[in-house]
C-alpha positions as a printed NumPy array, in Angstrom:
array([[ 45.81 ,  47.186,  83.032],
       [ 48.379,  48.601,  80.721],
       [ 50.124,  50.392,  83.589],
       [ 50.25 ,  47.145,  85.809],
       [ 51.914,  45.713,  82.826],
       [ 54.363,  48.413,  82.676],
       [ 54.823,  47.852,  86.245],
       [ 55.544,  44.245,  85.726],
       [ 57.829,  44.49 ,  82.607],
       [ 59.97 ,  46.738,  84.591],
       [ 60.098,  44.411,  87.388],
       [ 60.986,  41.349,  84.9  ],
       [ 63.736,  43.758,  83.822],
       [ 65.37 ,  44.312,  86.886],
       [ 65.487,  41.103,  88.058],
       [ 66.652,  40.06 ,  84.504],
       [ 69.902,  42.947,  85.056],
       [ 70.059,  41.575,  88.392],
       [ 71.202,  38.559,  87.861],
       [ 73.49 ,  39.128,  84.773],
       [ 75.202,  40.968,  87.054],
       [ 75.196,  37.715,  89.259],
       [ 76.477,  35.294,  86.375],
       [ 78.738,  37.918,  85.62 ],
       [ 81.081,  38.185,  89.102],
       [ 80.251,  34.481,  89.993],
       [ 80.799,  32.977,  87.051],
       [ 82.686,  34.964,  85.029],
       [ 83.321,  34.03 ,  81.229],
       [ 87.051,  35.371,  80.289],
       [ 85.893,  35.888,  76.671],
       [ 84.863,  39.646,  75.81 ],
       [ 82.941,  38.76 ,  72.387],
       [ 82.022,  41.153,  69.663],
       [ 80.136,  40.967,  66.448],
       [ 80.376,  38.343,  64.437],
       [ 82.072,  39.281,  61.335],
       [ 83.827,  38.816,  59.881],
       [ 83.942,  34.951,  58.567],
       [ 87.078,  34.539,  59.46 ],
       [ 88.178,  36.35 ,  62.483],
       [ 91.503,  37.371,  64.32 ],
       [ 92.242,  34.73 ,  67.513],
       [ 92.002,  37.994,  69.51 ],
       [ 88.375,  38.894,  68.11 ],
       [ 85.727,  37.589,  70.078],
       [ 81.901,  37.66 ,  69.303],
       [ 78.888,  39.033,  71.133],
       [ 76.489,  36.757,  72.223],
       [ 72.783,  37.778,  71.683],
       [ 70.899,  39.574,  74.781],
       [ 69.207,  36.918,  77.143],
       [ 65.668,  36.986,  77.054],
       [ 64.015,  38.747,  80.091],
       [ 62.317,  35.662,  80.956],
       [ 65.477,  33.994,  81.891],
       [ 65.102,  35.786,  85.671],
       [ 65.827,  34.813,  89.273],
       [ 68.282,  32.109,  88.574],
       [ 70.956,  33.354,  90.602],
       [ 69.545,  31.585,  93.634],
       [ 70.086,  27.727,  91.336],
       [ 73.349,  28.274,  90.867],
       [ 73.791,  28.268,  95.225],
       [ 75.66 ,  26.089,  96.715],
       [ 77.446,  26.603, 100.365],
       [ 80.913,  27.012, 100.082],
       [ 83.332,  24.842, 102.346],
       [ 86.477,  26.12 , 104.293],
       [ 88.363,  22.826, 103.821],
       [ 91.276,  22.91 , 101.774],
       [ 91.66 ,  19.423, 100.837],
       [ 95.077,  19.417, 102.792],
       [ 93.904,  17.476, 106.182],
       [ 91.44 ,  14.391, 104.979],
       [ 90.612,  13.799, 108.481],
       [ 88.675,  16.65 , 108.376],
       [ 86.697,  15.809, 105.332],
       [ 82.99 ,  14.636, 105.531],
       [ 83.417,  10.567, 106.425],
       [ 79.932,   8.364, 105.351],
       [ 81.624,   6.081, 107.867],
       [ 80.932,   8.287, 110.867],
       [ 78.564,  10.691, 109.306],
       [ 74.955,   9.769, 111.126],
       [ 71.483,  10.34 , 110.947],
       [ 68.264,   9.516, 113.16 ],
       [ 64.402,   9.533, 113.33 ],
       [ 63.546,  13.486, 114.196],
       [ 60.81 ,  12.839, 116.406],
       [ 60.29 ,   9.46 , 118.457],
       [ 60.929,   5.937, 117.321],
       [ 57.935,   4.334, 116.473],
       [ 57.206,   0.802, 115.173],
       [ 54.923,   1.194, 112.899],
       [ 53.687,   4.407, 110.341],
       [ 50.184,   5.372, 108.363],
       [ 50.092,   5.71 , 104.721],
       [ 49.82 ,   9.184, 103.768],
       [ 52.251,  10.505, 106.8  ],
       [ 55.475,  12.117, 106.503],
       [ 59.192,  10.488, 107.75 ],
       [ 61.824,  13.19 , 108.999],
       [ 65.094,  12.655, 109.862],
       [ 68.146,  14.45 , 110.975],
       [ 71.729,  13.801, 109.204],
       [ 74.703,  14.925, 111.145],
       [ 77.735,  15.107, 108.798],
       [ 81.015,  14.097, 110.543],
       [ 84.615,  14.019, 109.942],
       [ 87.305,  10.926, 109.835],
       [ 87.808,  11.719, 113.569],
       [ 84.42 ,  11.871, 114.401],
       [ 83.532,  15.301, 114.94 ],
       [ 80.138,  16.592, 113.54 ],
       [ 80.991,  19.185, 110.587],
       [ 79.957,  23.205, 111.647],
       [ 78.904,  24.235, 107.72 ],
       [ 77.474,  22.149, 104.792],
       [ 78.048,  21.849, 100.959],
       [ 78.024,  17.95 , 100.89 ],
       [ 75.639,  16.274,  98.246],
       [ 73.9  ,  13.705, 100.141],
       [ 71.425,  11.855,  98.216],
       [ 68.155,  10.017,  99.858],
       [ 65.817,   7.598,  99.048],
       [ 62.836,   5.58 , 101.027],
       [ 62.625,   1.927,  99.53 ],
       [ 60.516,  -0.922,  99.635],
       [ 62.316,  -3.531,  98.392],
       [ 59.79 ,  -6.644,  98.418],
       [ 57.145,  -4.172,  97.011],
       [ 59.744,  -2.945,  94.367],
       [ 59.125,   0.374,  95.838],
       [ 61.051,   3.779,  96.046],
       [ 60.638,   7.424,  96.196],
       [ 63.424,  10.354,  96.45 ],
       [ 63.893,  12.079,  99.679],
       [ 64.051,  15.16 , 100.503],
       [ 67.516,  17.257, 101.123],
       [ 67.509,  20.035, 102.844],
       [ 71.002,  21.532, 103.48 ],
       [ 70.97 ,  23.6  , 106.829],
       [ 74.349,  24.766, 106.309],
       [ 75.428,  24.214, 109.859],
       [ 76.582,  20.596, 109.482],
       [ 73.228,  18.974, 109.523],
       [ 70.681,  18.28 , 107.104],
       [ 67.297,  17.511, 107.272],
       [ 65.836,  14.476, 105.37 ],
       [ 62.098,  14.056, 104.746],
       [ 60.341,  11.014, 103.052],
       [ 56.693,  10.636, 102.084],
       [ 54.807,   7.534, 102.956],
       [ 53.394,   6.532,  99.427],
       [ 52.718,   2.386, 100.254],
       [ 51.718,  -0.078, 103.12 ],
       [ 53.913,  -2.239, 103.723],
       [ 57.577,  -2.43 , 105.049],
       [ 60.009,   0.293, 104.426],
       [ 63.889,   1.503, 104.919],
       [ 65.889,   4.236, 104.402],
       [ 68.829,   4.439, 102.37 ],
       [ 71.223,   7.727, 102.594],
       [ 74.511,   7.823, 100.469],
       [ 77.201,  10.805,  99.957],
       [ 77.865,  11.118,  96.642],
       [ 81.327,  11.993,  95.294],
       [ 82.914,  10.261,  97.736],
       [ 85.554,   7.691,  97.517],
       [ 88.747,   6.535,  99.671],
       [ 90.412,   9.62 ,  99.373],
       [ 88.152,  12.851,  99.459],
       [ 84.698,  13.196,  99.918],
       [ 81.929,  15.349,  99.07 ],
       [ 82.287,  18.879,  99.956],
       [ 85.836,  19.125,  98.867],
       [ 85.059,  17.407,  95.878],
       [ 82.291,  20.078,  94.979],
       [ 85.085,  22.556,  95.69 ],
       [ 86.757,  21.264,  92.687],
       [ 83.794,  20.795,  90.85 ],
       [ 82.736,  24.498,  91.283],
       [ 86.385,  25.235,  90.567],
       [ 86.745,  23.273,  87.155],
       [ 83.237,  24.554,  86.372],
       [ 83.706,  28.244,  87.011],
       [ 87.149,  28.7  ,  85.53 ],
       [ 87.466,  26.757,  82.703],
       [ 85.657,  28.207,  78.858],
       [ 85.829,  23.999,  78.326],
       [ 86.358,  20.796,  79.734],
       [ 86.771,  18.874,  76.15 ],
       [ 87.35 ,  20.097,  72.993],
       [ 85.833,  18.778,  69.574],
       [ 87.252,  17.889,  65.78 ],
       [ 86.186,  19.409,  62.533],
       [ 86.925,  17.738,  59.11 ],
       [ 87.309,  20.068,  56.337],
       [ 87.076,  18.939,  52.85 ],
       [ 88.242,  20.573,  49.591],
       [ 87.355,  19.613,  45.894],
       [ 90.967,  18.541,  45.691],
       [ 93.95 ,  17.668,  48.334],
       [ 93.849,  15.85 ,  51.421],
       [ 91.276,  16.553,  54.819],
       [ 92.27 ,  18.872,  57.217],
       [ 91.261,  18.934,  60.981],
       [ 90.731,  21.39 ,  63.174],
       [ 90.207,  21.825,  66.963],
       [ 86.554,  23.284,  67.482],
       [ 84.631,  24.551,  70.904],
       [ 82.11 ,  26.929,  72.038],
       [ 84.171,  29.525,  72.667],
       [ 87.32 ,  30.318,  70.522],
       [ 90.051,  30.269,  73.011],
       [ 88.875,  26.988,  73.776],
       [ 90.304,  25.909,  70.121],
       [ 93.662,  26.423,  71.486],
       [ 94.813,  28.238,  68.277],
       [ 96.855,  31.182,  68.333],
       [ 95.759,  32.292,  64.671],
       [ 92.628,  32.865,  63.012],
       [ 89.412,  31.389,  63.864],
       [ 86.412,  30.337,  62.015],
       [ 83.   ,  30.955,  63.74 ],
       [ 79.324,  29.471,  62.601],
       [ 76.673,  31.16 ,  63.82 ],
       [ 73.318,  29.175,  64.145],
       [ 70.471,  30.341,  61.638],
       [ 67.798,  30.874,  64.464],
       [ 69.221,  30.734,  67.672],
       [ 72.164,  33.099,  66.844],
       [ 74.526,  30.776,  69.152],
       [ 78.369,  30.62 ,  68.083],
       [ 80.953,  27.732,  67.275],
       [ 84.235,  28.312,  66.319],
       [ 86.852,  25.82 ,  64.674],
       [ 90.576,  27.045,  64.5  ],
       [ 91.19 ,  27.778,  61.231],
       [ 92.144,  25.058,  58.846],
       [ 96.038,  25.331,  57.29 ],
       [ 94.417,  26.057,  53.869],
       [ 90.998,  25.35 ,  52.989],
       [ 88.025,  27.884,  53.823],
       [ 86.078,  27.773,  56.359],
       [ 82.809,  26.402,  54.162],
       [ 84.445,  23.99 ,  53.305],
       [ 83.504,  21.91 ,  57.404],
       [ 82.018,  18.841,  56.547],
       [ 82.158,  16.471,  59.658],
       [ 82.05 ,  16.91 ,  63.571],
       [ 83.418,  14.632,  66.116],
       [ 84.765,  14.466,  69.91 ],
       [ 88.161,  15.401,  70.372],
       [ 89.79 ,  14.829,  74.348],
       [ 89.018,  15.762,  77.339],
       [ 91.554,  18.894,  78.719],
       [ 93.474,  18.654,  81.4  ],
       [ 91.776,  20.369,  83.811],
       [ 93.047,  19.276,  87.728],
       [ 95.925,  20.274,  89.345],
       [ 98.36 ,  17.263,  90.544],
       [ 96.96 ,  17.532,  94.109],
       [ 93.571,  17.208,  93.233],
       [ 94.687,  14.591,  90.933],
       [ 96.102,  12.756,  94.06 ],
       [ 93.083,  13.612,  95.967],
       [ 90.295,  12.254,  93.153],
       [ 89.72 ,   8.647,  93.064],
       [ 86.161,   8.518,  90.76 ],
       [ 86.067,   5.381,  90.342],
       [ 84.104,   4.644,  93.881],
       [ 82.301,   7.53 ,  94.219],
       [ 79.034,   7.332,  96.49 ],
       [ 79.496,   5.418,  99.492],
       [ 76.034,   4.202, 101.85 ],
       [ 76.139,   5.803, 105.537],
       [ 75.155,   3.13 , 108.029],
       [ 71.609,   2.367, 108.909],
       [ 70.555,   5.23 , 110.888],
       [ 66.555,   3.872, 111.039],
       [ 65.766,   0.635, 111.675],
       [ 63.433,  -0.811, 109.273],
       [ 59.526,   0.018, 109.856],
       [ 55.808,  -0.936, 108.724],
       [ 53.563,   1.536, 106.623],
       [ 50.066,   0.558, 107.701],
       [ 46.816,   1.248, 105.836],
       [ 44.496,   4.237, 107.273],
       [ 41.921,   2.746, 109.926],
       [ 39.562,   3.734, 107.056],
       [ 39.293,   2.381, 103.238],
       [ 41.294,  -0.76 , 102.472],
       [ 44.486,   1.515, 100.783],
       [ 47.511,   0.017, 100.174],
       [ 49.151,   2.398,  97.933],
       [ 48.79 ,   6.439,  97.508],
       [ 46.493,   7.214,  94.642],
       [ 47.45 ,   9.42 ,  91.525],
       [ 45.448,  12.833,  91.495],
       [ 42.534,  12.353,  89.271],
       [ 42.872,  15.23 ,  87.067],
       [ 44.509,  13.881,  83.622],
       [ 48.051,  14.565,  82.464],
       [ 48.342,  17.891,  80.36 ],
       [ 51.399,  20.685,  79.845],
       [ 51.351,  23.595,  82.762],
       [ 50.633,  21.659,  85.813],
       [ 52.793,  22.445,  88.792],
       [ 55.093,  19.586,  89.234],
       [ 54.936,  18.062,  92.971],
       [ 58.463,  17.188,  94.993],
       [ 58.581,  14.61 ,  94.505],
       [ 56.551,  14.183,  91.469],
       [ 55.829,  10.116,  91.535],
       [ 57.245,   6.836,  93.325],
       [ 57.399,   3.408,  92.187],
       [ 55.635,   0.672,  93.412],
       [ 55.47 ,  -2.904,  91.772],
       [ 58.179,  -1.08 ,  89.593],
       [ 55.729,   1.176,  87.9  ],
       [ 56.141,   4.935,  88.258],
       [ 53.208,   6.292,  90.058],
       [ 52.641,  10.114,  89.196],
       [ 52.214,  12.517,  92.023],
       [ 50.825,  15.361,  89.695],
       [ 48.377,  13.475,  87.196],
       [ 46.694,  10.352,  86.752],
       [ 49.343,   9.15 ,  84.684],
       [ 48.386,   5.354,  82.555],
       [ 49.927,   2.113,  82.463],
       [ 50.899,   1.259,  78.521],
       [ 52.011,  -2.534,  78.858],
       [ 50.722,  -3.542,  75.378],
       [ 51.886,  -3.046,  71.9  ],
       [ 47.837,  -1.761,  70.888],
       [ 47.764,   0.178,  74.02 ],
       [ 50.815,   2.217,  72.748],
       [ 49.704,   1.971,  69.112],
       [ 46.554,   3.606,  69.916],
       [ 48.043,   6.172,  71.776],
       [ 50.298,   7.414,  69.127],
       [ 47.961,   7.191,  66.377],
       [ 47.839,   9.696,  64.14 ],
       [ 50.659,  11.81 ,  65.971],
       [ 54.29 ,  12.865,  64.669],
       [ 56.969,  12.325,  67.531],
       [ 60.025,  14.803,  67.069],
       [ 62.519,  14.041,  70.134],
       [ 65.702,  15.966,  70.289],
       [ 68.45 ,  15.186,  72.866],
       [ 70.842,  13.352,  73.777],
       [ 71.235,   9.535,  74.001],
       [ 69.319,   9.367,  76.67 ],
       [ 66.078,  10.511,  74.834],
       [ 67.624,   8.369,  71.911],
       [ 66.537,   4.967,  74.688],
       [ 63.176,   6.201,  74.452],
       [ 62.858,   6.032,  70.442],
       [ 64.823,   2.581,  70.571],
       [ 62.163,   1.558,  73.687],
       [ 59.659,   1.967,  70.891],
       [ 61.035,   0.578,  67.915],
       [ 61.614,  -2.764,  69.802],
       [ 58.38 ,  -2.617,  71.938],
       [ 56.02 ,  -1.937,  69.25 ],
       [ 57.346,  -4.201,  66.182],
       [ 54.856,  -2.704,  63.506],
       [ 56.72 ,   0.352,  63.889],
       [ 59.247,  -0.013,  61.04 ],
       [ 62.716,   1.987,  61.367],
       [ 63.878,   4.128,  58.263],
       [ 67.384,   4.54 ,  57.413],
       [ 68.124,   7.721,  57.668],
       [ 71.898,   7.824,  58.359],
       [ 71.141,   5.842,  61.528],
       [ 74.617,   4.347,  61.441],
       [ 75.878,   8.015,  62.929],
       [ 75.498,   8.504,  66.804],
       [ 73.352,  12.261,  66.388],
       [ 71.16 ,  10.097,  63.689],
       [ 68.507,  11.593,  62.157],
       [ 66.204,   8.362,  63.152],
       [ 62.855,   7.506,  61.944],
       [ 60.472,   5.076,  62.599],
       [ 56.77 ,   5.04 ,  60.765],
       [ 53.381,   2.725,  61.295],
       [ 51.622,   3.803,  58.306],
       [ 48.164,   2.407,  58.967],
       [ 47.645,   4.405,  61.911],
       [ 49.769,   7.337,  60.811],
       [ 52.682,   7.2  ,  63.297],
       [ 55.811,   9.191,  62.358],
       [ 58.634,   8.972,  65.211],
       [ 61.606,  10.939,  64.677],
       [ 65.027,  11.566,  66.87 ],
       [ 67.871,  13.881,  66.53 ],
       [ 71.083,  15.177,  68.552],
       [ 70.396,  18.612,  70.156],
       [ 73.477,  19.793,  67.766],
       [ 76.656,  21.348,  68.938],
       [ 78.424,  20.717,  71.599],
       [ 77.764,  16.783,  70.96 ],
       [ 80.676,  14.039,  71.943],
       [ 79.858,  11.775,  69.007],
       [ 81.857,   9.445,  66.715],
       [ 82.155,  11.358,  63.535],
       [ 79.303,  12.172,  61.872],
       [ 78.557,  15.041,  58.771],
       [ 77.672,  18.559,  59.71 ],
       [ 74.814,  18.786,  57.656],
       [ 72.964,  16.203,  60.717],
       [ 73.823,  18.394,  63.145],
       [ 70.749,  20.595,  63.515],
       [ 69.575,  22.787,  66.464],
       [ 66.789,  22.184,  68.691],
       [ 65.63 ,  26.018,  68.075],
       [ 66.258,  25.357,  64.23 ],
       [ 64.113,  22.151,  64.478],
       [ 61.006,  23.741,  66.238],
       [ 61.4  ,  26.764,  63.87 ],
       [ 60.548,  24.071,  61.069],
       [ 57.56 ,  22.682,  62.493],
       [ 54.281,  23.719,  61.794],
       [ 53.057,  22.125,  64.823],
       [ 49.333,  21.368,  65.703],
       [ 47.374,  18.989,  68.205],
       [ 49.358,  15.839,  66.43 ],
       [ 52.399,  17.088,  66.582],
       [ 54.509,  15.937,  69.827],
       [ 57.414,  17.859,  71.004],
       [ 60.287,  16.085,  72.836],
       [ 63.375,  17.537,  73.856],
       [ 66.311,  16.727,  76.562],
       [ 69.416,  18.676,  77.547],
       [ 71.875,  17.798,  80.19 ],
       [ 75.051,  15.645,  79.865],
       [ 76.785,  17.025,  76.735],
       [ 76.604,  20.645,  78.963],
       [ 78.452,  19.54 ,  82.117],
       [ 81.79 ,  20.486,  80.39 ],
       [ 81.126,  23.823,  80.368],
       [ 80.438,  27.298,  82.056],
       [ 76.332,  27.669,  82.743],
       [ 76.113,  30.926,  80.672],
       [ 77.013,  28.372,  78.246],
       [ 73.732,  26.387,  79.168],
       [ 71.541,  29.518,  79.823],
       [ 72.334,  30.681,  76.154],
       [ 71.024,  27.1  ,  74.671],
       [ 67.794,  27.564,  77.212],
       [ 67.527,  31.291,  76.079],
       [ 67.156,  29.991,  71.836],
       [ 65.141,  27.165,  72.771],
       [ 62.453,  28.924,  74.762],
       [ 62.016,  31.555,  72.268],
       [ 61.334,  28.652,  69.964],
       [ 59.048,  27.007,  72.032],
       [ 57.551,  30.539,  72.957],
       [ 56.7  ,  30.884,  68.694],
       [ 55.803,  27.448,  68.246],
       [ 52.655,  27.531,  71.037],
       [ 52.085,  31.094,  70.006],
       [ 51.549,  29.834,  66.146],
       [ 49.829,  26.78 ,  67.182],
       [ 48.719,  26.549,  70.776],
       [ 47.725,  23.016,  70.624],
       [ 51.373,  21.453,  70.002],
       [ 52.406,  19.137,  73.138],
       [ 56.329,  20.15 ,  74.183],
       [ 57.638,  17.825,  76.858],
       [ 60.962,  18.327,  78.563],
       [ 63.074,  15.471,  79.564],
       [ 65.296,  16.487,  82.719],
       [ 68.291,  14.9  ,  82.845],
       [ 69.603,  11.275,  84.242],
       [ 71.611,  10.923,  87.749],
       [ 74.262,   8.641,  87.277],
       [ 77.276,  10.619,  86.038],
       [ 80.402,  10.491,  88.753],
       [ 83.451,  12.411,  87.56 ],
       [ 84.961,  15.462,  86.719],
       [ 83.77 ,  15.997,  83.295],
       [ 80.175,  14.834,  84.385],
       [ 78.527,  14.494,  87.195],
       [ 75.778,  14.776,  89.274],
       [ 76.318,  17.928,  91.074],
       [ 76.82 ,  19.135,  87.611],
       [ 73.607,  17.674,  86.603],
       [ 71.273,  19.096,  89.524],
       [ 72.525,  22.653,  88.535],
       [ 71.909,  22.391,  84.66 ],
       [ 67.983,  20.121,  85.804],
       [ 67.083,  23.236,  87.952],
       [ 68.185,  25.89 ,  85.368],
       [ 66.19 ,  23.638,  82.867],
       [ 62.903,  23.488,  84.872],
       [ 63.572,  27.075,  85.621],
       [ 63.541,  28.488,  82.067],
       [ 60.285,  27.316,  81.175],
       [ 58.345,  27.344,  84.01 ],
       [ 55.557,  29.746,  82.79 ],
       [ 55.506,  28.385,  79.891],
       [ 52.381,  25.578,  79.066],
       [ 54.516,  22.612,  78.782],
       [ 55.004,  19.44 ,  80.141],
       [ 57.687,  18.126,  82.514],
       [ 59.15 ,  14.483,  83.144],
       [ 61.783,  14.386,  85.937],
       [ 63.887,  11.62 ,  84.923],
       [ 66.432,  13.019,  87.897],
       [ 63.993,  10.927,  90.131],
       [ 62.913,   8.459,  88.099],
       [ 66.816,   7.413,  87.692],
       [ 67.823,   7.552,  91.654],
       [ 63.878,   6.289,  93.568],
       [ 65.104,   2.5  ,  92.93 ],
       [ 67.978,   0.366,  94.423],
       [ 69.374,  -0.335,  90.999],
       [ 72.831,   0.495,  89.908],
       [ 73.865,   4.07 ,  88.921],
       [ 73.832,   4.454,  85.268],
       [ 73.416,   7.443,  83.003],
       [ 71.604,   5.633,  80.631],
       [ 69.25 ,   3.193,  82.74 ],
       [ 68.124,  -0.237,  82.169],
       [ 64.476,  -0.893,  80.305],
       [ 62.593,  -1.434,  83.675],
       [ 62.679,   2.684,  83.889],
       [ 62.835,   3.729,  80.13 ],
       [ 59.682,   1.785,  79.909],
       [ 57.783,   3.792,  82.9  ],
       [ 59.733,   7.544,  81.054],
       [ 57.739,   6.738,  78.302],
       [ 54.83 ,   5.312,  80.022],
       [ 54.515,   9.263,  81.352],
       [ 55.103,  10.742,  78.159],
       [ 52.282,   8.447,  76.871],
       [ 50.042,  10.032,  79.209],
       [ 50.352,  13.352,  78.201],
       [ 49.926,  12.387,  74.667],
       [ 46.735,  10.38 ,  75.658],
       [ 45.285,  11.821,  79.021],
       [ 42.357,   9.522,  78.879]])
């Protein structure tokens, strides 16, 4: 036994060398750090970023994406949702059973016409049912030859029609050569925005400073103040202030976005339109009921929700606008008692972004006897609170610290997501919420992988200490279009996410589908029809049965 795990360690360590060595020529950080000290370093000293866990292995194949000859000079050529086609793989037929498959083969094609020889586009796919208030996310499957295939599962009886858009895409480029500048801005650049800090003396006026993740990103040319993070180890640095010490940071806000396009691509990007449909490929159909059983609608598995399960693709569909889960028997929580009950006696501690923050708001105004605390709630990272105290619910949300785009708010609210899980004892009352995703987008993964690579060693103590603690992770929202943010962005950082704690016994909620399965606007942070069924699933892991 002890030799196969020497066998397997060794293994883990190769891969883990392996694809350093990927992140390393691919996407290449310009920083050489170094230890952090002193306090207050030279411009030209950079820090040394704690080893990556050997855990964190065989994510060089997430970070794939075919690259694209075009060169953004000749439009025509670009990918066209106009002409771009797709069609039933197999033979039309009228009428489908419940439980079958749908494939379909999308031809990508230029302005003029012409099918495309390679891939790299980000198509997007969904199967609706729009009288049934129906939807599930298709399959993608890039073939890198110009075509892609498209497959749908048949999860309802009843009528049914395909939907295909191509994301990015707007009058005057379109997907693939977008993603080219995506991949650009994202592999060159330390930082898309940069951040203020507020430093406050006993006496004198504030001073503000330019602070980032990495300290070229500060655009100083002097010294540089750096603040390591307690458990993590993680880095921030704030130029130096004219005169006041670097203790002496008080407050945090969003500073601007950087320019980070050249003039042609500035010609070239229009983001305000920026997924256009492709014309009905397959005509409209029936789902029929099997010959036997009276089924109208595919049924959830029967074993109840709990962390480590596999996660399906895709992992639930909506029907009569509830989510139906495709890995548990998830519940329906339409009441205020039904939710009340559920939480009883359990401590909540969410940590993410605002997205998460829409679940803790969800609750507050579903579930009336839960009475907010004001905790600083007036600032954007909060802490919030909310408490029922005859049934012994505690609810609690914070930002997931550093980098945050906030209004100002005081650095002493900005905690950690590892700090926070080093604090709690945990238990089987304690609930364990966290999301990462938009704030990330606006820089380099390695920037991402180092957040993952604190966070799962804090998750790693916390089950180790207390086995029995329930840790769900909130993937993030579709719905952001631009430069800065978007959703190519956001299927890289979701599949890094999933990736990172994948043998680890916690639970998953793919709010990437539950945010693109319905015909309902694009929007990062989604109406209360779909916040209601995110916590609905969240719900049932807390209360399986």
């Amino acid at each position: 036994m002890e030799q196969f795990k020497s066998v397997k360690m060794l293994a883990i360590g190769l891969a883990f060398l392996a694809w350093i060595l990927y992140i390393k020529m691919f996407w290449p950080d310009t920083t050489v750090y170094r230890p952090p000290r002193p306090y207050l370093v030279s411009k030209n000293t950079s820090p040394v970023w704690d080893s990556l866990p050997q855990e964190l292995t065989n994510l060089t194949s997430l970070l794939y994406w075919p690259r694209t000859p075009e060169d953004g000079k000749d439009l025509l050529a670009s990918t066209s949702p106009q002409t771009s086609t797709y069609h039933l793989r197999g033979p039309t037929q009228a009428t489908y059973v419940l439980g079958d498959h749908l494939e379909a083969i999308l031809v990508a094609r230029d302005h003029r016409g012409r099918p495309k020889t390679h891939g790299g586009d980000l198509f997007q796919a969904r199967l609706l049912g729009p009288e049934l208030r129906a939807g599930v996310p298709g399959d993608v499957k890039d073939l890198e030859n110009g075509t892609y295939l498209l497959s749908f599962p048949l999860l309802w009886a009843g009528r049914a029609r395909v939907q295909v858009r191509l994301i990015h895409s707007s009058e005057a480029i379109h997907s693939s050569e977008a993603i080219g500048v995506l991949r650009r801005v994202w592999r060159e650049n330390q930082a898309t925005v940069n951040f203020r800090g507020y430093f406050r003396g006993m006496k004198g006026p504030e001073e503000i400073a330019i602070c980032n993740v990495d300290p070229h990103a500060t655009g100083t040319k002097g010294s540089t103040c750096q603040y390591r993070d307690v458990v993590s180890g993680e880095l921030w640095f704030c130029a130096a202030p004219p005169t006041l010490p670097c203790s002496s940071l008080v407050g945090h806000s969003s500073g601007s976005y950087l320019k980070v396009t050249t003039h042609q691509e500035d010609a070239l990007l229009a983001w305000n339109v920026t997924d256009k449909l492709l014309p009905e490929g397959i005509s409209p159909f029936l789902i029929r009921p099997p010959k036997t059983g009276n089924i109208s609608v595919a049924l959830s598995p029967e074993q109840p929700c709990h962390p480590g399960l596999r996660s399906p693709k895709p992992s639930g569909f909506y029907y009569q606008n509830k989510w139906h889960s495709l890995a548990c028997s998830a519940r329906s929580f339409s009441s205020e008692n039904s939710i009340l009950g559920c939480l009883a006696g359990h401590v909540v501690h969410m940590m993410g972004d605002s997205t998460l923050r829409q679940w803790w708001e969800y609750l507050r105004d579903t579930v009336p006897s839960l009475k907010p605390i004001d905790l600083h709630s007036t600032y954007q990272v909060g802490p919030l609170m909310a408490v029922e105290t005859t049934r012994g619910i505690v609810l609690h949300w914070r930002a997931h610290g550093w980098p945050l785009r906030s209004s100002r708010t005081p650095i002493a609210a900005l905690h950690s997501v590892a700090r926070e899980l080093d604090g709690l004892a945990g238990g089987p009352h304690t609930v364990v919420v966290f999301g990462l995703g938009a704030h990330f987008t606006t820089f380099p993964p390695s920037i991402f992988v180092r957040r993952l690579a604190g966070i799962r060693a804090a998750v790693m103590a916390l089950l180790a200490r207390e086995p029995s603690t329930l840790v769900v992770i909130k993937l993030a929202n579709t719905g952001y279009k631009s430069v800065y943010g978007s959703d190519w962005f956001t299927l890289h950082v979701n599949r890094m996410l999933r990736a990172a704690f994948a043998d680890l016994r916690v639970a998953f909620l793919d709010a990437w589908e539950m945010t693109s399965s319905l015909a309902v606007p694009d929007n990062i942070h989604p109406g209360k029809l779909i916040v209601q069924n995110e916590v609905a699933v969240l719900l049932s892991f807390i209360c399986p049965s």
